[in-house]
N, C-alpha and C positions, 0 to 999 in steps of 0.2 A: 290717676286711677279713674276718675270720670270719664276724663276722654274714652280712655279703653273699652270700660262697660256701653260708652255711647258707641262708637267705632263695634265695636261685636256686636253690638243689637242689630246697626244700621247695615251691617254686612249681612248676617245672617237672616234678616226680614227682606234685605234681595235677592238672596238664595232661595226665597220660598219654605224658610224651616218655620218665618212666623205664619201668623193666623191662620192657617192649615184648619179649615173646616171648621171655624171659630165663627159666632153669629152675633150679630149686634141683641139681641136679644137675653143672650149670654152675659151679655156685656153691662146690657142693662140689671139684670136681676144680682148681678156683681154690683154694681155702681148705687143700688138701691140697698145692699145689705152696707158697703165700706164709706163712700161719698154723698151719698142722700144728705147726711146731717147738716152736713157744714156748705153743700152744692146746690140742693135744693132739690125737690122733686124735678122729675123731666130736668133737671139743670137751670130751672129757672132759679137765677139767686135767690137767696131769702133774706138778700140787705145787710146780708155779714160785709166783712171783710174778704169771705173766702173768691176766688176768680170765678166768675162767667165762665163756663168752660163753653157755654155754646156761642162763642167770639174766640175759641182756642182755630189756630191755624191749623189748616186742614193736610196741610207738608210738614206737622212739628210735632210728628210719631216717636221719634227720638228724645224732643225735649220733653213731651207729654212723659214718657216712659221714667224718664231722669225724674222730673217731678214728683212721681209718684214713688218711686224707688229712694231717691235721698232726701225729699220734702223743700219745702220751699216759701220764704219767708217765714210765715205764721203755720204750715203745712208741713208735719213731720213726717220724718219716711218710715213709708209703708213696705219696703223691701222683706224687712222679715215677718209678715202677715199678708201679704198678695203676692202668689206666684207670677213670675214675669208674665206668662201665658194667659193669666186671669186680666192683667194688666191689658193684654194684648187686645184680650176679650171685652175690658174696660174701651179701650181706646177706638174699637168701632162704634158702640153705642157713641162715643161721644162725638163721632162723625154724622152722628143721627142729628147733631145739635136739640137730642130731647123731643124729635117724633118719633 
């Protein structure tokens, strides 16, 4: 079932049906209301446990997505509170690496 949902993101964001007029800015004021906490303003950690996302690979659109969607180690999913597309909108900010 992961693969799939991974497989149909990966397809469909090469089709051009993702981030369609989606803005890092979006992404941020997203990522400031859902991931601030535990990410850290701009993404600098705040010495949790949670990941550095601004050392997240810049080709791991798919894994970021996953991550977000089924949660991950200590990081539970956000699937049913973050629309894929908000996600989507998450994942250019985080291409920002927090400028």
């Amino acid at each position: 079932m992961k693969f799939c949902f991974v497989f149909l993101l990966v397809f469909f964001s090469f089709l051009g049906f993702a981030q369609t007029n989606f803005t890092s800015q979006q992404g941020k004021d997203l990522y400031d209301n859902y991931c601030q906490t535990c990410h850290g303003e701009d993404m600098v950690n705040p010495g949790t446990v949670s990941y550095d996302l601004r050392k997240f690979p810049k080709d791991g659109k798919a894994r970021f997505i996953d991550s977000v969607s089924n949660g991950k180690n200590g990081m539970p999913s956000w699937k049913s509170a973050i629309a894929l597309e908000d996600m989507e909108r998450i994942w250019l900010y985080v291409l920002t690496q927090g400028k």
